[in-house]
C-alpha positions as CSV (number, residue, x, y, z in Angstrom):
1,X,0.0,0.0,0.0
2,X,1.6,3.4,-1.4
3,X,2.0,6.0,1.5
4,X,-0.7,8.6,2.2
5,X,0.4,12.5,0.5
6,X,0.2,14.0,4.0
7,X,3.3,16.7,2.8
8,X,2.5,19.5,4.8
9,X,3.2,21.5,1.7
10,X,0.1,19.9,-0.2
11,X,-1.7,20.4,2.7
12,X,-1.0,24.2,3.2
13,X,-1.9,24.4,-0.1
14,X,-5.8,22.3,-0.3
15,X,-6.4,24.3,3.1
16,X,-5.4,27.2,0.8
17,X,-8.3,26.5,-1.4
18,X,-10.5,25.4,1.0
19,X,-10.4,29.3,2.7
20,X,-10.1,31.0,-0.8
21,X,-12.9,29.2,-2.3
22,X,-10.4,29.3,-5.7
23,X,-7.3,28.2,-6.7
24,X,-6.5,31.7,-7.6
25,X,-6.5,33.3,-4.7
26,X,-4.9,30.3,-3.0
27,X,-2.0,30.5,-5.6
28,X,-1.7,34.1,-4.2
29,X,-1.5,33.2,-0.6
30,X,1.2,30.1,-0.6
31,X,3.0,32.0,-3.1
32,X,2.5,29.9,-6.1
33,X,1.6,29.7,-9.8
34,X,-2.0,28.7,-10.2
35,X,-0.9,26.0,-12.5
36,X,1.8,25.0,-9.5
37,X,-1.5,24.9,-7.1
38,X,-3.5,22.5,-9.8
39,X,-0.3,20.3,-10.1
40,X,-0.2,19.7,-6.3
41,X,-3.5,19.2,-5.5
42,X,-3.5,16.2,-8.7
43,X,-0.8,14.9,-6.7
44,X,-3.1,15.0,-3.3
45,X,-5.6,13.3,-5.2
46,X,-4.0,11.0,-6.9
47,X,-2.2,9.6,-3.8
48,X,-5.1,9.9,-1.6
49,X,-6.8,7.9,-4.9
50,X,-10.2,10.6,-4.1
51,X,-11.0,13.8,-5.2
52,X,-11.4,16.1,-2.5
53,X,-12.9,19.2,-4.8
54,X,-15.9,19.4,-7.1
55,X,-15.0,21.4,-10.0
56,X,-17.8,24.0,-11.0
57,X,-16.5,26.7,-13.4
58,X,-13.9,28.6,-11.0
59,X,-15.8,27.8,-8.1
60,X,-14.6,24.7,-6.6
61,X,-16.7,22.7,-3.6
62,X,-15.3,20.1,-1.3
63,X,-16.3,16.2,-1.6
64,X,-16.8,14.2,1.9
65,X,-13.3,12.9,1.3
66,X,-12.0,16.8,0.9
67,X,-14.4,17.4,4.1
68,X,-12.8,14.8,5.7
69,X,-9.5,15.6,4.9
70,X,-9.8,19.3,5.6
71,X,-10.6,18.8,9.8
72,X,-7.6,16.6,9.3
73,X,-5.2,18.8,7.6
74,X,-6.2,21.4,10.3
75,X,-5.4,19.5,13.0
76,X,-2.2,17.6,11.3
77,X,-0.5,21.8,10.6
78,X,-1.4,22.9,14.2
79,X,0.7,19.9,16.2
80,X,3.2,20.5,13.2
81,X,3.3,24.2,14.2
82,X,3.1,23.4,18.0
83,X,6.1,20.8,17.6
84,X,8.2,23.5,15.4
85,X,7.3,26.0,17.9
86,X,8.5,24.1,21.0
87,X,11.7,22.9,19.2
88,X,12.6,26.4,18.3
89,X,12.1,28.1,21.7
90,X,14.8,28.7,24.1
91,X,15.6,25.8,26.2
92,X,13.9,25.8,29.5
93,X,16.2,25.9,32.5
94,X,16.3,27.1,36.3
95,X,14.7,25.2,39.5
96,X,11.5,23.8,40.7
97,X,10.3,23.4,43.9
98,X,7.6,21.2,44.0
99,X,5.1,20.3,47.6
100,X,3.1,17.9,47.6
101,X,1.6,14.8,49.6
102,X,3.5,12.0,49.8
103,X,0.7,9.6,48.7
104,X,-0.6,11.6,45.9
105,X,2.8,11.6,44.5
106,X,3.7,8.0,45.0
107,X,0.7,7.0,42.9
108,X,-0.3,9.5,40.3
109,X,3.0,12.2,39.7
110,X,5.8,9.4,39.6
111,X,5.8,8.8,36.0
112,X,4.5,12.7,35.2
113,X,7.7,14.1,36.3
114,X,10.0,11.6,34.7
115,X,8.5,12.8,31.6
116,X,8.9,16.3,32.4
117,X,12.3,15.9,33.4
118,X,12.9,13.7,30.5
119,X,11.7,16.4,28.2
120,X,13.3,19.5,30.3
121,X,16.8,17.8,31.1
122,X,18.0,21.8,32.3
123,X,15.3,21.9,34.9
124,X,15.9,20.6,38.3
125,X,12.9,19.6,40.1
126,X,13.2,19.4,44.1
127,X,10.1,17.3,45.0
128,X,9.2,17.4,48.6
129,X,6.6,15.1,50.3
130,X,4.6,16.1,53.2
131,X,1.4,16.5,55.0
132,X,-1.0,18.9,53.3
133,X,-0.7,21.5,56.7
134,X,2.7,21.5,56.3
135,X,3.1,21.9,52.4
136,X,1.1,25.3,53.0
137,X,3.0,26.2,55.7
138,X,6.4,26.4,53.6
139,X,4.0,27.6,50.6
140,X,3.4,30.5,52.7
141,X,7.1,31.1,53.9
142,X,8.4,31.1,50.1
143,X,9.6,27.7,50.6
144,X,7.8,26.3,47.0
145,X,7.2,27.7,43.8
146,X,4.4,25.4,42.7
147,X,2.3,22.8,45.9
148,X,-0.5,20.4,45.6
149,X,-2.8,19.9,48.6
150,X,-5.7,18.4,50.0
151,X,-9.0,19.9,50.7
152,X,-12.7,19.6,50.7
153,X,-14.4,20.3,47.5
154,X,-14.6,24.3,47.2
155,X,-15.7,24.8,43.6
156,X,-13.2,27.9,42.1
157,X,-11.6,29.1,45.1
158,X,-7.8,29.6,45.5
159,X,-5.7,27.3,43.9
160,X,-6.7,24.9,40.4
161,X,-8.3,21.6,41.1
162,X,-6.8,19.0,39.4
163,X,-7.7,15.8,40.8
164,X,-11.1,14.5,43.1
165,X,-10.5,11.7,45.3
166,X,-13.3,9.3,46.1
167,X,-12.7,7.8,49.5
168,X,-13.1,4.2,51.0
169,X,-13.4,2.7,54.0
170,X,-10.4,-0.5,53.3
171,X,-9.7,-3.7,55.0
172,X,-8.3,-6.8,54.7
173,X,-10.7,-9.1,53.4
174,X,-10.7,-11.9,56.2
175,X,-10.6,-8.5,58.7
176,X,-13.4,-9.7,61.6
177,X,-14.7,-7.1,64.3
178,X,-17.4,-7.4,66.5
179,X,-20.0,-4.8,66.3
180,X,-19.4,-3.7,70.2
181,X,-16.0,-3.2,69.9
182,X,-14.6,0.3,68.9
183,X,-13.1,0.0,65.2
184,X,-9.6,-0.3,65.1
185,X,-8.0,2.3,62.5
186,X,-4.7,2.6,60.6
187,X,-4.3,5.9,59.9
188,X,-1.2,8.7,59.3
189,X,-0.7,11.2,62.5
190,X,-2.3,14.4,62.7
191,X,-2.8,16.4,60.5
192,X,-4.1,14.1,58.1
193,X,-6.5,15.3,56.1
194,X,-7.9,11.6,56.2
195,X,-7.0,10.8,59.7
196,X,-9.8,13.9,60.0
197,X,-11.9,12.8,58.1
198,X,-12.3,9.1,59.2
199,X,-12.9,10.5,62.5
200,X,-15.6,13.1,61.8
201,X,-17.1,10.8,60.0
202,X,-17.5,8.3,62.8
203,X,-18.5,10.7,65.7
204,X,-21.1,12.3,63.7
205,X,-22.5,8.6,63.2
206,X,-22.0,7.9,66.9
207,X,-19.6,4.7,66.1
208,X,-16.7,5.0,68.8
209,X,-13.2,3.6,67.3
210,X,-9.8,3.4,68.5
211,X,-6.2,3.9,66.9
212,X,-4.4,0.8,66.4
213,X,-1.8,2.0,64.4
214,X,-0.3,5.3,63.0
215,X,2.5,5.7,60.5
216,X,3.1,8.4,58.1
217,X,3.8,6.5,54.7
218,X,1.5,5.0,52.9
219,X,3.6,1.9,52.5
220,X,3.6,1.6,55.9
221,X,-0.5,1.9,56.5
222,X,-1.5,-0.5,53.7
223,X,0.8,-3.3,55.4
224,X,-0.1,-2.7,58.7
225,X,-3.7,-2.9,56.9
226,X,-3.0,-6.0,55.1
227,X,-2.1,-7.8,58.3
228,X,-5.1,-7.1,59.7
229,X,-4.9,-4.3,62.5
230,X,-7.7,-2.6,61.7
231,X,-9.4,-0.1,58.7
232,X,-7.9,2.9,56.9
233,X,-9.3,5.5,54.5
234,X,-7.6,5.6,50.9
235,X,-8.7,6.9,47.5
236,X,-10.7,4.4,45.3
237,X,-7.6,4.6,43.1
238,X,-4.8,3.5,45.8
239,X,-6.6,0.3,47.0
240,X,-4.4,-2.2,46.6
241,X,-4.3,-6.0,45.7
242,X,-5.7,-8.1,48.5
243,X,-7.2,-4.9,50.5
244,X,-11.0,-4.0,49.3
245,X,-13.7,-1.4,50.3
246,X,-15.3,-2.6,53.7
247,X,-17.5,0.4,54.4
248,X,-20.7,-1.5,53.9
249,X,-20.0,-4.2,55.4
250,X,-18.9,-3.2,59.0
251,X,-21.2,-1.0,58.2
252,X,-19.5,2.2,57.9
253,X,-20.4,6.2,57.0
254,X,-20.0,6.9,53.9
255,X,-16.9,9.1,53.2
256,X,-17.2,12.5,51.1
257,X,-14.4,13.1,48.9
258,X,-11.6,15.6,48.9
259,X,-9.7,17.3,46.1
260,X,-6.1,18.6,45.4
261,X,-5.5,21.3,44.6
262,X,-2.3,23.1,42.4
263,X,-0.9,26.5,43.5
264,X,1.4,29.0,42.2
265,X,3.8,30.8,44.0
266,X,2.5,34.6,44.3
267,X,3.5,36.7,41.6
268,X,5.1,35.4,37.8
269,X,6.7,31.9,37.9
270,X,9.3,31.3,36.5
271,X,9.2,29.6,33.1
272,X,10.6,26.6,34.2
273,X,7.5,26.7,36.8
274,X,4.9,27.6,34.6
275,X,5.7,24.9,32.4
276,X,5.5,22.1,34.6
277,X,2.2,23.3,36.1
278,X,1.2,23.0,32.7
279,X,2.5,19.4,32.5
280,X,1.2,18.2,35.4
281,X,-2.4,19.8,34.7
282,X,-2.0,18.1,31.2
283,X,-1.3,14.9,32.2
284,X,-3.6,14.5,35.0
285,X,-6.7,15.6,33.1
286,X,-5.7,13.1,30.7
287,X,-5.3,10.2,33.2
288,X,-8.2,11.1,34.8
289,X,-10.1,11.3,31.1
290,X,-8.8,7.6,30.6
291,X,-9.7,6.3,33.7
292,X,-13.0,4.9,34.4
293,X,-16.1,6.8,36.1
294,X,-16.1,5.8,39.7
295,X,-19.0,6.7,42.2
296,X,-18.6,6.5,45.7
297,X,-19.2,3.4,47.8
298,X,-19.4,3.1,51.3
C-alpha cells in the first residue's frame, strides 16, 4: 500500500483553497503559480486515490473525502506548528520546587515528572513530600514555587483543582470485628487530612473507634492494613491487591471526597515553573479522562 500525500506542503496548499474558495486566490496566498497549485492538488488526489474538490467553473466545492481531509489537515499543521514551535524556543532551565503529599505523589505524579524531566533535562525539580498542613505552611514562607494539597471540595476558590479523590473505608478481606467493639483504625498522625476525616465521620454517626496504628507512609498503613490491624481511608484509586472497600460491610459512613488542589507561587513563575504546572495539569486531566467513572461506595 503506497503512502498517504500527508506533505505539509500539499496540505497548506488544499487548506489554501478550501479558505479562498479558488485556486487563484490560494495560488496568491502560498506564493505559487495557479498551474503549480493544480499540479499539487492532482498529486493529493491521486495519492489519496479521491478527489477532494468538485470542479464547478472557477468555483470549486469540497467532496466528503475533501471534508474529511480538511478537519484533518487542520489538526495535522497545528501539532506540526506546536512541535516547530517548541523545538525552536529557548531551552527551559532554572529550578523547581515542588510540595506535595507523599501519597498523591507516590501514585499519580511518579511517571509525570520523569516525563517532564525527560523532556526538560536543564530543569531541576526538588520534590518534597509532606502533609498537606505543612506543604502550606512552607508555601506560605516562600519555601515552593508550585504545591498540591488536599481539601474539601470548594468549587473555584484559590488554587486549580486537578484531581477529586473518592474515599473508602479499606480492610483486609478476612478483617473480623465485632460490632461492640470500637473499630480499630490505621491511619497517618495528625494532621491528616484523612485521619480527620475518618474520625468526623465516625462521631457524627455515633460509632466509637480506637487507633491501632499510626504511620506516616502510605507503604507503611497498607501493610499494617493487610495484616489485619484494623481499617484505613484511601482513595478508590490506591486500594491495593488483597485490601478491598469494607465500608458497607462493618457498616460504615459513607466518606465524602476531597480534592487537590495546584498553587502558584505569588506573583510570575518562573518559566521553568509555569511549564511544569502546565505538564502536570496536562497529564492528570488526561489520566483522569482515561480512567473509568467511579461513584462513591461506602
Amino acid at each position: 500500500m503506497a503512502p498517504l500525500p500527508f506533505d505539509l506542503d500539499l496540505l497548506r496548499t488544499f487548506l489554501a483553497i478550501v479558505d479562498g474558495g479558488s485556486f487563484t486566490r490560494a495560488a496568491g496566498r502560498v506564493g505559487l503559480t495557479q498551474s503549480s497549485v493544480s499540479l499539487q492538488i492532482r498529486r493529493l488526489e491521486r495519492g489519496l486515490g479521491k478527489p477532494v474538490f468538485v470542479r464547478e467553473g472557477r468555483a470549486v466545492h469540497l467532496t466528503a473525502e475533501g471534508e474529511m481531509l480538511a478537519d484533518a489537515a487542520r489538526r495535522m499543521l497545528a501539532l506540526a506548528d506546536a512541535i516547530h514551535a517548541r523545538i525552536g524556543e529557548e531551552e527551559v532551565a532554572g529550578t523547581v520546587r515542588l510540595g506535595t503529599p507523599e501519597d498523591f505523589a507516590t501514585v499519580h505524579l511518579a511517571d509525570v515528572l520523569a516525563r517532564f524531566a525527560r523532556s526538560h533535562p536543564r530543569v531541576a525539580l526538588e520534590v518534597h513530600c509532606d502533609f498537606t498542613v505543612n506543604l502550606l505552611d512552607g508555601f506560605a514562607k516562600g519555601a515552593f514555587d508550585l504545591i498540591l494539597f488536599k481539601r474539601e471540595p470548594q468549587g473555584r476558590m484559590d488554587g486549580l483543582h486537578v484531581w477529586q479523590e473518592v474515599l473508602e473505608w479499606v480492610a483486609a478481606p478476612d478483617l473480623a470485628i465485632r460490632v461492640d467493639d470500637p473499630l480499630p483504625l490505621v491511619l497517618a498522625p495528625p494532621p491528616d487530612v484523612y485521619r480527620r476525616r475518618a474520625i468526623a465521620a465516625l462521631d457524627a454517626a455515633g460509632r466509637p473507634w480506637r487507633i491501632a496504628f499510626t504511620s506516616p507512609s502510605l507503604a507503611g498503613l497498607q501493610a499494617a492494613v493487610h495484616a489485619g490491624l484494623g481499617v484505613t481511608v484511601l482513595p478508590s484509586e490506591m486500594v491495593p491487591t488483597g485490601l478491598s472497600p469494607a465500608g458497607a460491610a462493618l457498616g460504615l459512613p459513607a466518606l465524602p471526597p476531597t480534592e487537590i488542589v495546584l498553587r502558584h507561587a505569588s506573583g510570575d513563575p518562573s518559566r521553568a515553573a509555569a511549564r511544569l504546572a502546565d505538564h502536570i495539569v496536562q497529564s492528570l486531566e488526561a489520566a483522569r479522562a482515561a480512567a473509568p467513572a467511579q461513584a462513591p461506595r461506602r
